[in-house]
MIDO-642091 format. One line per field, with one value per residue: residue number from 1; residue in three letters; y, z, x of N, C-alpha, C, O in turn. Coordinates in steps of 0.05 Angstrom, whole numbers, plus 5000, padded with zeros to 4 digits. Last residue first. Example, Ala and Ser with C-alpha at 12.3 -4.5 7.8 and 13.67 -1.06 7.14 Angstrom:
2
num (2,1)
residuo (ser,ala)
npy (4955,4886)
npz (5142,5156)
npx (5257,5264)
capy (4979,4910)
capz (5143,5156)
capx (5273,5246)
cpy (5001,4934)
cpz (5157,5156)
cpx (5258,5264)
opy (5023,4934)
opz (5161,5169)
opx (5268,5285)
END
This chain:
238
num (238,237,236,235,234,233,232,231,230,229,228,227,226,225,224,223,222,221,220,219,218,217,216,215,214,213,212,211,210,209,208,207,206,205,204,203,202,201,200,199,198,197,196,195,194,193,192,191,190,189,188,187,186,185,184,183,182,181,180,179,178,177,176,175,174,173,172,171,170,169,168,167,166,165,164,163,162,161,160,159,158,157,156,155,154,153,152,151,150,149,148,147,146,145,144,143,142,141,140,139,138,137,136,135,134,133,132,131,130,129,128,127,126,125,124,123,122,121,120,119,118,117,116,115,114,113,112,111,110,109,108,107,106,105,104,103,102,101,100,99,98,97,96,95,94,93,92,91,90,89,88,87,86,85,84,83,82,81,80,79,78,77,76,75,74,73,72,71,70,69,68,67,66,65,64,63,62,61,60,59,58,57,56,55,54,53,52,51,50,49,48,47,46,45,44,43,42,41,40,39,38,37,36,35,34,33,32,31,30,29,28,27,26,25,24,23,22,21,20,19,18,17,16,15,14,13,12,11,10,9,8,7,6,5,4,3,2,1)
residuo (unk,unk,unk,unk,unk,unk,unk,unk,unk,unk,unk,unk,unk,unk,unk,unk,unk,unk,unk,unk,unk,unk,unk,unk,unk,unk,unk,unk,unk,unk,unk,unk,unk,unk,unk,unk,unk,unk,unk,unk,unk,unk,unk,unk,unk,unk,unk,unk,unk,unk,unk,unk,unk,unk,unk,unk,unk,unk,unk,unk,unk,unk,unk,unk,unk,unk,unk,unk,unk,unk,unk,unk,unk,unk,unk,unk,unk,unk,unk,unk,unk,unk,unk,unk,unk,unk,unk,unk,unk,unk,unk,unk,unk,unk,unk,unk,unk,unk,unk,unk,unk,unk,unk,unk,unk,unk,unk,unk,unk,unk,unk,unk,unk,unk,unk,unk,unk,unk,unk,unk,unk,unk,unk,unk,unk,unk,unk,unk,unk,unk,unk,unk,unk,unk,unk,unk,unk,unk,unk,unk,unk,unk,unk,unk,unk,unk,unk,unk,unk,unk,unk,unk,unk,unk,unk,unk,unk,unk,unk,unk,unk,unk,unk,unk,unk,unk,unk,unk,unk,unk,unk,unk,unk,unk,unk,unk,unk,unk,unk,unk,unk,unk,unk,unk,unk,unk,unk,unk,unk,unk,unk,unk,unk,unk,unk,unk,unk,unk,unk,unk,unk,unk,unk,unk,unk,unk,unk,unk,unk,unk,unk,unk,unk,unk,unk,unk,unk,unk,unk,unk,unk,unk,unk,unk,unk,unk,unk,unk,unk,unk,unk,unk,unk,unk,unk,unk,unk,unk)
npy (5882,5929,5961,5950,5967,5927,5945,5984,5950,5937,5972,5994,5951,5949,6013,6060,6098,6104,6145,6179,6190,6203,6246,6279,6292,6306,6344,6332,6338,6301,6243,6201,6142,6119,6059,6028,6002,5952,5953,5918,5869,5833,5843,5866,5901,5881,5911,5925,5945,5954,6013,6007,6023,6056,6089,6064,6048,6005,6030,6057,6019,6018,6072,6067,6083,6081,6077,6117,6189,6212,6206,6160,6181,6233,6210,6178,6213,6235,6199,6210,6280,6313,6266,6271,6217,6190,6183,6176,6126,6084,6056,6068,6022,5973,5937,5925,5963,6009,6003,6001,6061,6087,6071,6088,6145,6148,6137,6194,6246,6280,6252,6232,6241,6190,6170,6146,6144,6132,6084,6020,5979,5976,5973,5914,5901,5890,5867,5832,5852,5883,5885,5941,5976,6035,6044,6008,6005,5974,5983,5976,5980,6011,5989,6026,6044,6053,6108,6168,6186,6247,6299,6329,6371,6362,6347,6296,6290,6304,6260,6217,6230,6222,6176,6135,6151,6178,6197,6228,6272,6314,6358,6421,6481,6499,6522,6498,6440,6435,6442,6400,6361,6364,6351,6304,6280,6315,6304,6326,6331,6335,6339,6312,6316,6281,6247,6190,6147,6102,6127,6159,6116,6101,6145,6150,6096,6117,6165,6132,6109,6133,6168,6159,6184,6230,6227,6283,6308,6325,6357,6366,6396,6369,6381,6402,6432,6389,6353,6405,6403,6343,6345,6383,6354,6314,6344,6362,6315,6301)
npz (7860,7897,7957,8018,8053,8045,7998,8011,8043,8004,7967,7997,7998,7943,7913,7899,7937,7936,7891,7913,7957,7923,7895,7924,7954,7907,7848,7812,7804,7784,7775,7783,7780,7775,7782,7753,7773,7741,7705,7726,7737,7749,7806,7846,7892,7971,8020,8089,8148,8198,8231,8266,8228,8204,8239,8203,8138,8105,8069,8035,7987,7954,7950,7952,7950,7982,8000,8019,8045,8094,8126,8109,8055,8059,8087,8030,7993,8001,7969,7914,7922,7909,7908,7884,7878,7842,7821,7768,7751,7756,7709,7669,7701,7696,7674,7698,7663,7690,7743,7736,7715,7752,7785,7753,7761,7811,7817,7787,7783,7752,7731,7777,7835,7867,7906,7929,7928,7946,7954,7943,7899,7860,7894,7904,7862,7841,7886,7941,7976,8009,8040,8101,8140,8130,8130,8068,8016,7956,7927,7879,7870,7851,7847,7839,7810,7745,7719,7663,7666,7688,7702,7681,7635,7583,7561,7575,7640,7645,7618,7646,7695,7683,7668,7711,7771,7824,7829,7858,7844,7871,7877,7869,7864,7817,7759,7734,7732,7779,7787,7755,7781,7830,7804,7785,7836,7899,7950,7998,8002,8056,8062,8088,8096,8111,8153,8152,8113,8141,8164,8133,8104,8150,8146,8096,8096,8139,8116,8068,8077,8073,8027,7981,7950,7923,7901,7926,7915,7971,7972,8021,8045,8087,8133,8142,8177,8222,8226,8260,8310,8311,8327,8376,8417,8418,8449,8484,8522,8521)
npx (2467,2415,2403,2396,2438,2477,2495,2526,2565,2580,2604,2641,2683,2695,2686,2667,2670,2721,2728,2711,2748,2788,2775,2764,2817,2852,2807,2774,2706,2679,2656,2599,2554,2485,2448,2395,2345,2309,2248,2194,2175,2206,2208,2155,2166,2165,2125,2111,2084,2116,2145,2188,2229,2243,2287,2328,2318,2309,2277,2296,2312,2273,2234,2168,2092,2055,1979,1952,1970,1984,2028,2051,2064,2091,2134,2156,2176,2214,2246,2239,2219,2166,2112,2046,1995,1952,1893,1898,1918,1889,1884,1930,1954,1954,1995,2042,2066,2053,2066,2131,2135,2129,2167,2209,2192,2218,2269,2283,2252,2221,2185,2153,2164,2150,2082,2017,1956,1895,1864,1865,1860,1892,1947,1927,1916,1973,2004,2001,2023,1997,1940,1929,1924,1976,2015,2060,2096,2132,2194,2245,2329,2389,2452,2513,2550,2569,2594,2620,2681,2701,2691,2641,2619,2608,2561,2571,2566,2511,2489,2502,2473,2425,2420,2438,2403,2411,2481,2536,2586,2632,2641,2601,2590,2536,2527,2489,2499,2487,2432,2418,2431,2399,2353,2354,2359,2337,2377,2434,2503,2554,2623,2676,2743,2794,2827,2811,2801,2775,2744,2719,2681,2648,2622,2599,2571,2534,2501,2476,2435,2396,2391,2391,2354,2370,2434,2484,2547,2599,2655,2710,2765,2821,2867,2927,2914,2892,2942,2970,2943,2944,3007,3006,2976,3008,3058,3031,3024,3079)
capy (5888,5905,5952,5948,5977,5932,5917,5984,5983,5925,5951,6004,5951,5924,5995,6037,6083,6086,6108,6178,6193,6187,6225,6273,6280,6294,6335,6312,6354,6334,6258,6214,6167,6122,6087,6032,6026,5962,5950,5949,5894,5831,5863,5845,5903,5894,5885,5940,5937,5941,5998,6011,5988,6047,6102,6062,6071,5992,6011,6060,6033,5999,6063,6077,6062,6092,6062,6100,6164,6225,6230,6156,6156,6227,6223,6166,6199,6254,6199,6194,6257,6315,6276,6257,6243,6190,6169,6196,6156,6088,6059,6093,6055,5983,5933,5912,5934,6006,6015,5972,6033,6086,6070,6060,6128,6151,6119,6162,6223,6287,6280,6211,6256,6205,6169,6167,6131,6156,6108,6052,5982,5984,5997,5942,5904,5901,5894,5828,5824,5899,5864,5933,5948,6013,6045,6031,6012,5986,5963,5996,5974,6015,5986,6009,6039,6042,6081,6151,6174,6210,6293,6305,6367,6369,6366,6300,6281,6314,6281,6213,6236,6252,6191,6144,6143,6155,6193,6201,6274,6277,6349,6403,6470,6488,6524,6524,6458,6431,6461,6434,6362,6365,6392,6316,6274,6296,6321,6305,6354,6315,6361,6305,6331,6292,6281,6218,6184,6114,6111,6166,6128,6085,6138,6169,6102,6099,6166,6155,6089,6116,6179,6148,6151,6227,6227,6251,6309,6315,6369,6353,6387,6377,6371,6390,6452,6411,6354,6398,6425,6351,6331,6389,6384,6313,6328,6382,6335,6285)
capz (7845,7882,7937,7995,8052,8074,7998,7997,8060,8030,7962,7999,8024,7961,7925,7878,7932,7958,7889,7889,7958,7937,7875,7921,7968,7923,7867,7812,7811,7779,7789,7770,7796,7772,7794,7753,7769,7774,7709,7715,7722,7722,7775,7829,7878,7941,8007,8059,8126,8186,8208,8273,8245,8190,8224,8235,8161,8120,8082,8060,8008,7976,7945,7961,7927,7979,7989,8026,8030,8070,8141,8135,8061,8044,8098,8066,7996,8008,8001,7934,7917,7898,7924,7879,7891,7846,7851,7778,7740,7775,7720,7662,7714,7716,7667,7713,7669,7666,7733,7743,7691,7726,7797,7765,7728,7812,7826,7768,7800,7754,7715,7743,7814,7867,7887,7932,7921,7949,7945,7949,7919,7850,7884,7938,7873,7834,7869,7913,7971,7995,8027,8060,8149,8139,8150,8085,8038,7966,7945,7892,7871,7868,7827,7857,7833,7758,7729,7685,7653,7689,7698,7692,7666,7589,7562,7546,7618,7647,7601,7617,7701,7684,7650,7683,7747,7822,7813,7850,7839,7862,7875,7878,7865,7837,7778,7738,7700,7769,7805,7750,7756,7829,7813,7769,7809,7866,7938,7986,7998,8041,8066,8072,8112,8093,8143,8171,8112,8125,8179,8139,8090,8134,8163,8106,8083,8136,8138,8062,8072,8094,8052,7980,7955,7961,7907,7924,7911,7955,7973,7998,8051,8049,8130,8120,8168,8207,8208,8234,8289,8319,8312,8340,8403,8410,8414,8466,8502,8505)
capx (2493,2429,2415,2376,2416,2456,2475,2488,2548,2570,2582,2621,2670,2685,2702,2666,2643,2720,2741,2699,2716,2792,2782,2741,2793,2858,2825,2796,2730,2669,2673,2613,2574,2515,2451,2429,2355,2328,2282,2210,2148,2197,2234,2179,2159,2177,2129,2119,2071,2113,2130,2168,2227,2228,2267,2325,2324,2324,2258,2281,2333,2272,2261,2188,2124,2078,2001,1939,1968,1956,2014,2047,2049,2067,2119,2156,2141,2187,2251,2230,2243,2190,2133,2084,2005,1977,1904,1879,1933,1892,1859,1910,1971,1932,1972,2020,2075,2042,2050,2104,2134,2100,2134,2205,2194,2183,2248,2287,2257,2249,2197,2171,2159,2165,2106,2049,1981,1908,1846,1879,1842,1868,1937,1942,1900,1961,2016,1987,2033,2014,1957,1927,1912,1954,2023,2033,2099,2104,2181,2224,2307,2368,2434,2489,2556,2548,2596,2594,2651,2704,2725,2648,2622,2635,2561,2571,2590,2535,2481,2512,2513,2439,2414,2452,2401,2391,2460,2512,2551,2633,2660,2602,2615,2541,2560,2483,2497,2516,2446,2407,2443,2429,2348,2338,2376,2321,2365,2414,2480,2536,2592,2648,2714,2772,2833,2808,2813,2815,2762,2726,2703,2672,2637,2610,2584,2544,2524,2503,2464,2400,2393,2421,2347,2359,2407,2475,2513,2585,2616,2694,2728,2805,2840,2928,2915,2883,2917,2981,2936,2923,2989,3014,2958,2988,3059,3046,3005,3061)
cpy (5858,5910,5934,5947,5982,5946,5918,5966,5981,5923,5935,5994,5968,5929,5974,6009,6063,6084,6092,6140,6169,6169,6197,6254,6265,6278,6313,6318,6334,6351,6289,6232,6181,6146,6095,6063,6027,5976,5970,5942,5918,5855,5853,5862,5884,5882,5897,5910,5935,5922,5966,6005,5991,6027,6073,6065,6054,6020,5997,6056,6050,6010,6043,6064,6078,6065,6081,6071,6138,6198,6216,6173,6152,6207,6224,6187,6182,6236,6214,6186,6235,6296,6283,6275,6244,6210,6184,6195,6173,6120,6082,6077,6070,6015,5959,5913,5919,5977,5996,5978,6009,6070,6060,6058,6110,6147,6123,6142,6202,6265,6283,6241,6239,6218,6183,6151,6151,6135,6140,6071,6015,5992,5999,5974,5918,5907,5903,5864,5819,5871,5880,5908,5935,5984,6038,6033,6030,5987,5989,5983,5987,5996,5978,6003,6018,6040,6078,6115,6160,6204,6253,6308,6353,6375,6382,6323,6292,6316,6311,6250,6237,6248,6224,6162,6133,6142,6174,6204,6237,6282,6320,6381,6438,6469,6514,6537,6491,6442,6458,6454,6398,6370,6380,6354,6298,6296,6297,6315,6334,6332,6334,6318,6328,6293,6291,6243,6208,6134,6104,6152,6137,6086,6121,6167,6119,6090,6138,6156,6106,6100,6163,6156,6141,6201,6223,6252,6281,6319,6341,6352,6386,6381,6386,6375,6429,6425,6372,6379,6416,6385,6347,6378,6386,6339,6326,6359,6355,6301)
cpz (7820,7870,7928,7965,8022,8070,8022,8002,8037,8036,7990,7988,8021,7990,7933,7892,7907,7947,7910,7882,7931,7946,7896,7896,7948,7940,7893,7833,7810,7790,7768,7785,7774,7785,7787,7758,7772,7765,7733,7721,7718,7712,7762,7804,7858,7927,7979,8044,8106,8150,8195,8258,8251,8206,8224,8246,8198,8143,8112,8079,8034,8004,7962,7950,7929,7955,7976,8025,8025,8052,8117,8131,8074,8054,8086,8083,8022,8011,8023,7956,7928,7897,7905,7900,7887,7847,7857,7812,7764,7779,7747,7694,7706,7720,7683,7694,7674,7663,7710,7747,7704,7715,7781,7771,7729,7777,7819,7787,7793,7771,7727,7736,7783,7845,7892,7921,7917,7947,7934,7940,7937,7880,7874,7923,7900,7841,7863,7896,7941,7979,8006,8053,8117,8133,8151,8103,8041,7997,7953,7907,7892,7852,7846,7834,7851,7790,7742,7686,7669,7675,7690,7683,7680,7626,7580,7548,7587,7636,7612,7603,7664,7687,7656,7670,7731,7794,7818,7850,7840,7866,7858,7862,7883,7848,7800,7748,7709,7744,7792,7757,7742,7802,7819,7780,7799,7857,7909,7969,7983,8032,8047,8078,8089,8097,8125,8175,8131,8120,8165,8161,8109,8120,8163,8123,8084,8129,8146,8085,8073,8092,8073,8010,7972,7967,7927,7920,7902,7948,7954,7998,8018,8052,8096,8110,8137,8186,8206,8211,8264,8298,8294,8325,8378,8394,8399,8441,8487,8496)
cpx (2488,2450,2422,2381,2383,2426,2458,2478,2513,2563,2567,2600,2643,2671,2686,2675,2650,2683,2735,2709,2708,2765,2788,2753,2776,2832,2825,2817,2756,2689,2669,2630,2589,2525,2485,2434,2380,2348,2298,2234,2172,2180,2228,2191,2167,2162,2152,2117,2089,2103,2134,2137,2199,2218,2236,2300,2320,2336,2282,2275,2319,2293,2266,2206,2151,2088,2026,1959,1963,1951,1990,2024,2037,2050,2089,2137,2136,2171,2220,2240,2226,2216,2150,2092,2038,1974,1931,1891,1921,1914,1866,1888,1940,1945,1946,1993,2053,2045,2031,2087,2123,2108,2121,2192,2199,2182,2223,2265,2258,2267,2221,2182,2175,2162,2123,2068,1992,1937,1865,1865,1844,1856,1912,1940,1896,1936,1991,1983,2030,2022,1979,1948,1914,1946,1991,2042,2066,2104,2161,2210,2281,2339,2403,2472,2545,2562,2570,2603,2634,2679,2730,2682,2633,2640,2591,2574,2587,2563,2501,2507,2513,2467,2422,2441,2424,2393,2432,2486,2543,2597,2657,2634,2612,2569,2563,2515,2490,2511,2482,2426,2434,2438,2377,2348,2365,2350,2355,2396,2456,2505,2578,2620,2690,2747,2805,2811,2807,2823,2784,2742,2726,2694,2654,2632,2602,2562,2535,2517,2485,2423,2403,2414,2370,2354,2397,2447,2502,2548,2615,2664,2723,2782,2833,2890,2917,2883,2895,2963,2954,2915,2959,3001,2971,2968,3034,3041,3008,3037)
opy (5854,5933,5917,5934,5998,5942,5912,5964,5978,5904,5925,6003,5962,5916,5978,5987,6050,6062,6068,6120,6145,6145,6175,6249,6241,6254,6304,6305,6313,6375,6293,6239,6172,6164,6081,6084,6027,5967,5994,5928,5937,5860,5857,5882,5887,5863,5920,5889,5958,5902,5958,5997,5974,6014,6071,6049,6033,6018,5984,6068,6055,6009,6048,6043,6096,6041,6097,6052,6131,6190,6206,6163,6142,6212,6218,6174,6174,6238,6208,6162,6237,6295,6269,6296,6225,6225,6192,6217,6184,6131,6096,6094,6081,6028,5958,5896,5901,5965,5981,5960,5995,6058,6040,6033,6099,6145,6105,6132,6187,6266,6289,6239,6236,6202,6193,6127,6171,6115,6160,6071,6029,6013,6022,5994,5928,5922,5922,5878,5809,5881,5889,5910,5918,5969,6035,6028,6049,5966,6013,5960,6000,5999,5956,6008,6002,6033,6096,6101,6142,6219,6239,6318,6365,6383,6405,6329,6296,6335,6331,6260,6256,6266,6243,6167,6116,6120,6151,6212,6224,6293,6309,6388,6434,6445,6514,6560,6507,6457,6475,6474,6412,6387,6396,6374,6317,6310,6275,6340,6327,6342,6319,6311,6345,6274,6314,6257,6231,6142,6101,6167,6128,6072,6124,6179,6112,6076,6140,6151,6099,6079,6174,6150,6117,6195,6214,6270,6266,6328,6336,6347,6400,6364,6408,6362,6437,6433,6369,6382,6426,6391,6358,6389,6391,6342,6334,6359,6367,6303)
opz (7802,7865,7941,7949,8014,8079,8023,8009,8044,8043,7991,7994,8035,8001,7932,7882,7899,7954,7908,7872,7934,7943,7886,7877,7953,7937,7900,7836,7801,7787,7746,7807,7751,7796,7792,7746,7794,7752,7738,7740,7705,7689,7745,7791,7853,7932,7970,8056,8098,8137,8183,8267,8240,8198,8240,8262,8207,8159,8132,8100,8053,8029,7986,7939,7913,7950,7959,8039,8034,8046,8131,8130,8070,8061,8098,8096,8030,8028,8045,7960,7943,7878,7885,7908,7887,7833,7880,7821,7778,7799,7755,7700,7723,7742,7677,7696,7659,7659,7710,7759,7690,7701,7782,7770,7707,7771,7821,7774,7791,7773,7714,7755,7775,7829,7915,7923,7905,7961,7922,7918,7942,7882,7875,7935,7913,7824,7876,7895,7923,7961,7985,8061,8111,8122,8173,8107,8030,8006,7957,7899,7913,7829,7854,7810,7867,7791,7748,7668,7685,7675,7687,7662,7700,7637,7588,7535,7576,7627,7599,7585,7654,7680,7640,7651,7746,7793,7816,7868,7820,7885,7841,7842,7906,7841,7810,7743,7691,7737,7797,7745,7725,7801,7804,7766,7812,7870,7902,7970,7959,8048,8031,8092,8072,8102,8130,8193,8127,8123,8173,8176,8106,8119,8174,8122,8076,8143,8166,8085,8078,8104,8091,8024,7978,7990,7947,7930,7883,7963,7932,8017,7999,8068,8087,8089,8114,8174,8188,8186,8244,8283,8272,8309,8358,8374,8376,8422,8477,8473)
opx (2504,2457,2436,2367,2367,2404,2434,2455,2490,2550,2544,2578,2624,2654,2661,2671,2631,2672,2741,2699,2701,2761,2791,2737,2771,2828,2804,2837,2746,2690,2660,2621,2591,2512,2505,2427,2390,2366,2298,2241,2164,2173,2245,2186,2191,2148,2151,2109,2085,2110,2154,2115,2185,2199,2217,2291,2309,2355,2274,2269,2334,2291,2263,2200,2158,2090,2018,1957,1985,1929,1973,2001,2014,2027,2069,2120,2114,2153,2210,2242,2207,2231,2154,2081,2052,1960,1933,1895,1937,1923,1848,1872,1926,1944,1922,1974,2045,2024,2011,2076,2108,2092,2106,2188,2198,2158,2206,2247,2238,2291,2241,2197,2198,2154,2124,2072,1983,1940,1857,1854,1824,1843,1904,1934,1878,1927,1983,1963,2044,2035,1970,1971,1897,1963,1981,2066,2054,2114,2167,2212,2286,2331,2395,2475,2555,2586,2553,2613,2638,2660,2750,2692,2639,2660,2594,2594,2609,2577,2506,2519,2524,2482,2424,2456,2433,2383,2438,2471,2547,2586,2671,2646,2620,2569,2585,2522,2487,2529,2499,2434,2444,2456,2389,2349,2374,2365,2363,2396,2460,2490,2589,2601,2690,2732,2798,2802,2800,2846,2807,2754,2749,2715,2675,2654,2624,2576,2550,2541,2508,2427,2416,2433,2370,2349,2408,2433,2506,2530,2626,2650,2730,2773,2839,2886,2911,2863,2879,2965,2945,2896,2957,2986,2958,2954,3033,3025,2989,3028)
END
């Protein structure tokens, strides 16, 4: 019997795939989640997971980065992949990320616009390259109060960065709500969301970049029923 087993054992080896995925960093608290799920049907496929802005993944795939399957904080980079002949699939929507205000001080986060007039120091995500942080400046601007308070804003390269920002220097974060549900996060209390009448909830899309075996498998299990699940757990809308 342990003969049989060790074959086993080296015969999915030699048949194991590793698959690179590139995910936005908003995707941090749901991905091993997800990961693991996956991998309770496909126990043969090995999932490198590489986090990071939308904005520097789509850099690194227009440069040769051998990635397999790219999600997106946006549509605007998988669409600009796809046109430019990268993508083996056309952009989908998977999720659809919403933003919520986060301290770690004594502040009414309740009332949007006065949790920022009042702040002395506000963290973002870089609008340039971070779809959440161009969800920042639009209830921003929405609200009515971005030119008073332009001068205030500190960015994090992703918005995942601005969780430290917040805690360590900042007075108010506008995080990916998807944060807010880390393991991480219990400990805090302060956050509130942001209403979706001041900015539109970010349609996050996927794309395939390789077609083989794993990452077409990968690539169909985030579209699936169970991995909606998995986001909704963690803050996503559909």
């Amino acid at each position: 019997m342990k003969k049989l087993i060790f074959l086993l054992l080296c015969v999915m080896g030699v048949y194991a795939e590793n698959i690179l995925v590139a995910a936005a960093a908003n995707t941090t608290y749901a991905m091993p989640e997800i990961i693991k799920s996956f991998n309770r049907q496909y126990p043969g496929i090995h999932v490198k997971l590489v986090l990071a802005s939308s904005g520097k993944l789509t850099a690194q795939i227009m440069h040769g980065a051998p990635y397999d399957v790219f999600m997106s904080a946006n549509m605007k980079y998988p669409n600009v992949l796809y046109k430019k002949g990268y993508a083996k699939t056309a952009p989908v929507v998977y999720a659809k990320g919403a933003i919520a205000l986060f301290s770690v001080k004594n502040i009414n986060l309740n009332d949007f616009k006065n949790a920022l007039l009042n702040s002395k120091l506000i963290a973002i995500a870089n609008p340039k390259t971070a779809p959440y942080g161009r969800a920042a400046v639009e209830a921003m601007k929405s609200a009515g109060i971005y030119d008073k308070i332009a001068g205030k804003l500190v960015y994090a390269e992703t918005v995942t960065a601005v969780i430290p920002y917040t805690i360590n220097e900042a007075d108010v974060g506008i995080v990916a709500k998807s944060a807010l549900y880390s393991p991480k996060m219990k400990q805090y209390r302060n956050f509130a969301d942001v209403s979706a009448k001041l900015y539109k909830p970010i349609n996050q899309g996927i794309i395939l970049l390789d077609k083989k075996d794993g990452a077409l498998k990968f690539y169909n299990f985030i579209l699936s029923d169970k991995a909606k699940e998995i986001f909704k757990k963690y803050g996503y809308i559909y």
